[in-house]
C-alpha positions in Angstrom: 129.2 14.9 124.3 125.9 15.0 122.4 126.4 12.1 119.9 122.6 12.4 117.5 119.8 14.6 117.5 117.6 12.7 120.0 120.5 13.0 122.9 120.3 16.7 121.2 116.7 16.8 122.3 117.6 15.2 125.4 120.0 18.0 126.7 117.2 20.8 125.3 115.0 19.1 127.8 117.6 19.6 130.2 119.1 23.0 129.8 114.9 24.5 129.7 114.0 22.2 133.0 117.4 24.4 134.7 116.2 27.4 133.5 112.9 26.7 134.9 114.2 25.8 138.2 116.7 28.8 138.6 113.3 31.1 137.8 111.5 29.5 140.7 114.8 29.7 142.9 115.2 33.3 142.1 111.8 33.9 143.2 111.7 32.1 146.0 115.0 31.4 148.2 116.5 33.9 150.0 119.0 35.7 148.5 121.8 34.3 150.3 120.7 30.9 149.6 120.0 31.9 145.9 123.6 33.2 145.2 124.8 29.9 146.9 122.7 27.3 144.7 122.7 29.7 141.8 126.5 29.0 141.0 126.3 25.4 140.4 123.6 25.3 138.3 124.5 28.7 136.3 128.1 26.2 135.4 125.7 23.3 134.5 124.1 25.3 131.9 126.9 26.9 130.4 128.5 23.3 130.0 125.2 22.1 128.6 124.7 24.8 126.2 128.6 24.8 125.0 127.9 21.0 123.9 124.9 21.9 122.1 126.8 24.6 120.4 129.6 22.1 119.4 127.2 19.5 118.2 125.7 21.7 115.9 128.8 23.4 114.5 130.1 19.9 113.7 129.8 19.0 110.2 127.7 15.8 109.2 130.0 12.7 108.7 129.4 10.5 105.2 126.9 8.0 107.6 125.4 10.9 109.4 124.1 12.5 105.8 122.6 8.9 104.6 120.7 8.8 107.7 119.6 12.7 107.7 118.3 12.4 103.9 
């Protein structure tokens, strides 16, 4: 769970570095071997990019909104 907007950053880092790696994967394995390794890191995404999603649709807490302003 993303807890503040540099672990935010953190899991952007993340979720682009994976997307860069499944581009070179699709490129170059075989397919075989693609559809294989594809799985795991086609889940790994999806989980990343659902906790981005829920840590920005989560409202600001009272200590949260000091710190933002």
């Amino acid at each position: 769970m993303i807890a503040n907007d540099q672990e935010l950053v953190g899991v952007k880092e993340r979720i682009a570095y994976f997307e860069r790696l499944l581009g070179q994967l699709r490129a170059t394995a075989a397919p075989e071997e693609f559809r294989m390794m594809a799985g795991g890191y086609r889940a790994e995404l999806e989980r990343m990019q659902a906790e981005v999603a829920d840590y920005l649709t989560r409202p600001l807490d009272t200590q949260e909104r000091v710190m933002a302003a």
